[in-house]
N, C-alpha and C positions, 0 to 999 in steps of 0.2 A: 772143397771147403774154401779153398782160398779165392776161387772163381767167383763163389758166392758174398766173400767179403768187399772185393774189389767191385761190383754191382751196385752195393750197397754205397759204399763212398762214391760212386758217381752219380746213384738218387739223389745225397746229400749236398752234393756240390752247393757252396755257397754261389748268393747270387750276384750277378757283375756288376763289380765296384764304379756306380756310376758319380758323377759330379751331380751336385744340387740344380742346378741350371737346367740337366738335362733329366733329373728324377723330377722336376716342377711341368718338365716339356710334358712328359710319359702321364704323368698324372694327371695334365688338362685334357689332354688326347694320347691313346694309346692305339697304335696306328696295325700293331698286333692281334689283342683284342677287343677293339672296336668299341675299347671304354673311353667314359666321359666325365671327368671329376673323379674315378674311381667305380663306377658303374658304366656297365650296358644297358643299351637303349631300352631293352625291356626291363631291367632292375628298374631305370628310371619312372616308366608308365605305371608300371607297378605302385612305387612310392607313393607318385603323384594322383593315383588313382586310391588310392588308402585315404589321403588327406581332404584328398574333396571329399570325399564317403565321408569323412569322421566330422570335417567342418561344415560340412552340408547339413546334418543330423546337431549339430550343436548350432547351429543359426535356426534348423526348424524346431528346435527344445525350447528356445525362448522368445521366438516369436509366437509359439502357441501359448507360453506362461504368459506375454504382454500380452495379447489376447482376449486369455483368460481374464489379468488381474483389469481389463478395460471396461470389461462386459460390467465390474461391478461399480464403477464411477459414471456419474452423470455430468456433464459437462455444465448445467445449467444449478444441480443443488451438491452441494459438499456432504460425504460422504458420512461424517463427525462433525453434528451440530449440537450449541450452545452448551452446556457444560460437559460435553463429548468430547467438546476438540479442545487444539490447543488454545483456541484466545479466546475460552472460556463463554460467558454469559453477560460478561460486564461491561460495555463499552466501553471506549475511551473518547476522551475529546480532544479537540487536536484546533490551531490556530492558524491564522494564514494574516499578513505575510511573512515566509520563515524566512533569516537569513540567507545567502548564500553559501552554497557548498565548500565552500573553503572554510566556512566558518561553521563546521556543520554541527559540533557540541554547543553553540551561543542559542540563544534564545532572546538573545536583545533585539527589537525596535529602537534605533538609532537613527534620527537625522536632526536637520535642521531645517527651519520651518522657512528661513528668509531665503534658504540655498534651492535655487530651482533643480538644480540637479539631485541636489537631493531628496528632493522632494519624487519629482519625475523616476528616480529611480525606483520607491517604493509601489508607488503609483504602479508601476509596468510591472511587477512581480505579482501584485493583485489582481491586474488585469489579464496576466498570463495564466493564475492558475483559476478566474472564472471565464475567461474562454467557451469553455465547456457546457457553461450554463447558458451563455448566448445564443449557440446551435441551434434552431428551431425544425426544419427542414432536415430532409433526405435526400439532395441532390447533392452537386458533386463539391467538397470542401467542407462540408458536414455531416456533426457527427452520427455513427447509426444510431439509430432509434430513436430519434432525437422527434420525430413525428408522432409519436407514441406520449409525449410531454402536456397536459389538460390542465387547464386552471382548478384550485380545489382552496375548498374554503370548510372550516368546522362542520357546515350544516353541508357538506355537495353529500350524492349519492355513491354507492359502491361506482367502482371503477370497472372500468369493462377487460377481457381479459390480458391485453396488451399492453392497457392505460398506464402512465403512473402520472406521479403528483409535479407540475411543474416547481421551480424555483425561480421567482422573477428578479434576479439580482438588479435590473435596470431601476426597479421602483425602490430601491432602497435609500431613496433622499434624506441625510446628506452625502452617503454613501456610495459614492456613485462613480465611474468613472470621468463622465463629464465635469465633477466636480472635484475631480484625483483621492475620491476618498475623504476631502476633508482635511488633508496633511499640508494645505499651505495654510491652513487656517489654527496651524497647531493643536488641532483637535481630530487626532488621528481616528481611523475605524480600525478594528480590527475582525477577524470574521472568524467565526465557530465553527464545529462541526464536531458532530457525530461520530465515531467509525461504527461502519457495518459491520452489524453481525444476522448471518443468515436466518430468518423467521424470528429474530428477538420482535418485542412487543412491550413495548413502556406497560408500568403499571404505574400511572400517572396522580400526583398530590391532586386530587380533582377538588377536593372539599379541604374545609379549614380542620377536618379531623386527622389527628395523627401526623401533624406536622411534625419535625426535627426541632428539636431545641435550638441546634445551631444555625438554623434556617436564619437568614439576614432578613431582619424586620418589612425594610421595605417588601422586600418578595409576600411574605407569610400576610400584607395587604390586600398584595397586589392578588393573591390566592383567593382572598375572603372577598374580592368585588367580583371575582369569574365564577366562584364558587356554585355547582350546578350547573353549568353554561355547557353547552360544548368546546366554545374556547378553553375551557380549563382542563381538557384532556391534553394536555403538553407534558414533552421534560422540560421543565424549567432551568432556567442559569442564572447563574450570578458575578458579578466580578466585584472582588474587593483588594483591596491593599494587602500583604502579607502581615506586615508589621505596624505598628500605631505609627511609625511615620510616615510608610506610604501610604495609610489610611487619608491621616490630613492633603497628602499630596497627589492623591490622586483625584479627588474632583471631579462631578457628575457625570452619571454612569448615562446613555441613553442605548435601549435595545429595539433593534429594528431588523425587520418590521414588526418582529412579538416577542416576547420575554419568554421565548424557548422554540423547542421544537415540534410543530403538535403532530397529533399521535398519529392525524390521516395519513403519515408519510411512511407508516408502518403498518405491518411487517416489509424487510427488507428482501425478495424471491429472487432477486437477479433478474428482473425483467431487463427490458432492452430500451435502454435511454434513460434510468433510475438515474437521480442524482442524490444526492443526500443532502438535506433540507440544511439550509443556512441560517447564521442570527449574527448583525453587525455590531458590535459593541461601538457607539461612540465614547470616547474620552472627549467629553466636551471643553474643557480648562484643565488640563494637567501641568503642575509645576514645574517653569521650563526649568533646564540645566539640573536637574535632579534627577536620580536614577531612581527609578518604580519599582519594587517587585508586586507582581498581578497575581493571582490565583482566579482561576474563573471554575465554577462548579455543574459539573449537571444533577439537577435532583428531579429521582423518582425511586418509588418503591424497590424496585431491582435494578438500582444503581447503589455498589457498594463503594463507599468514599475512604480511602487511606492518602494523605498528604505525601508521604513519605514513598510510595507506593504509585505515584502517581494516579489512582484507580479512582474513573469516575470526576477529572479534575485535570487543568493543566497548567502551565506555570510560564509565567515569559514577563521579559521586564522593558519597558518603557522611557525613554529618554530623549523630549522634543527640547532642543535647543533651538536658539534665534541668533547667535553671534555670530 
């Protein structure tokens, strides 16, 4: 019995009181057991071999979900259109030249009309963001599709499958950039636009029926002399004062080249070289040293108008000095 007890306390022997230094050695390499970190070189394979298996199977689980969820997206038509997706059915309109980024909540046009630099400086922001529309060709420093661009008038014919509707921003006299826009003449241009939305399709004021009460007079004219026409398949626009003093102070409106946007430029498909069709607003005499607030409007049947809301409408203010 006592033989048997004494066996047992030497199984148990504790194990040798080593230093840190040398339990840190043992444990990188154990020169004994042929471990390494605490395993043998097959514990390690082993591991290692688990993990590829498991991260192999989870990189092939969502590369066949991306896959999948690709198969159902077209690169050329959005998946959720017009009151499907997010930006809805309603256009917006949008203005150019915007501030710069530093200023990127302001909405002011601000210079001075005797200051060349300042001038030149607006100048070059309009000229930077119609670039684009200059493009004509598909050689090398021009943009794609930009070949695919055809003149198109009220009365042209369907467009061929590639076709779309040019934008001749150069014809836009006095708007021009050989002419800086007009901004040393203190009679700024400012320039409109559309934003796309995929397959919308103006339902156009074509006739003097069913006009808007708050249509501005001139326009609801200018409707009854095209009335019929092809030209009066347009969304129309308008720019006026906010307020009865910027009304007074703002001072004749001229739109170039047409008092909107007509419909040939639509639907929008994502074709290749599409631009979205432009309208210059001149401010022919606007009162210098005064601040303008502008509202400029698009109307058509399925453009719904909220001021507040900005929908269907945009807003930016005005201020040519000469000191």
């Amino acid at each position: 019995m006592a033989d048997k007890t004494k066996v047992a306390e030497q199984y148990y022997a504790p194990p040798p009181d080593l230093g840190k230094w040398e339990s840190l050695r043992i444990f990188l390499w154990n020169s004994e057991t042929g471990q390494f970190l605490g395993r043998t070189g097959s514990s390690w394979a082993k591991i290692l071999l688990f993990y590829l298996i498991f991260y192999a199977i989870l990189v092939g689980f969502f590369a066949a979900m991306l896959t999948i969820f690709y198969q159902t997206l077209d690169a050329k038509m959005p998946k959720w259109q017009m009151e499907g997706s997010l930006i809805g059915n309603n256009p917006g309109l949008g203005f150019r030249p915007m501030p710069d980024s530093a200023t990127v909540e302001s909405t002011l046009i601000y210079y001075r009309a005797n200051d060349k630099g300042s001038v030149l400086k607006w100048a070059q922001v309009v000229d930077d963001y119609l670039e684009q529309y200059r493009k004509k060709g598909s050689g090398s420093g021009e943009a794609s599709g930009a070949e695919n661009r055809v003149p198109c008038s009220p009365t042209s014919s369907n467009l061929g499958e590639k076709q779309v509707c040019d934008v001749p921003v150069d014809e836009f006299h006095p708007c021009t950039s050989s002419n800086q826009y007009n901004y040393e003449e203190a009679g700024p241009c400012v320039f409109l636009k559309l934003n796309k939305i995929f397959n919308w399709i103006p339902n156009a004021y074509n006739t003097t029926d069913g006009l808007p009460e708050k249509m501005p007079e001139d326009l609801k004219q200018h409707i009854k002399l095209v009335s019929g026409k092809p030209e009066a398949n347009t969304v129309w626009v308008s720019c006026e004062g906010e307020n009865p003093a910027d009304v007074e102070n703002i001072g004749p409106v001229q739109y170039i080249p047409r008092r909107g946007f007509p419909a040939y430029y639509y639907p929008f498909t994502n074709k290749e070289g599409y631009l979205s069709p432009l309208v210059a607003v001149l401010f022919e005499k606007p009162r210098t040293g005064v601040l303008i607030n502008i509202e400029c409007r698009a109307w058509a049947k399925n453009i719904n108008y909220d001021r507040y809301e900005r929908r269907g409408s945009v807003h930016f203010e005005l201020m040519v000095d000469r000191s």
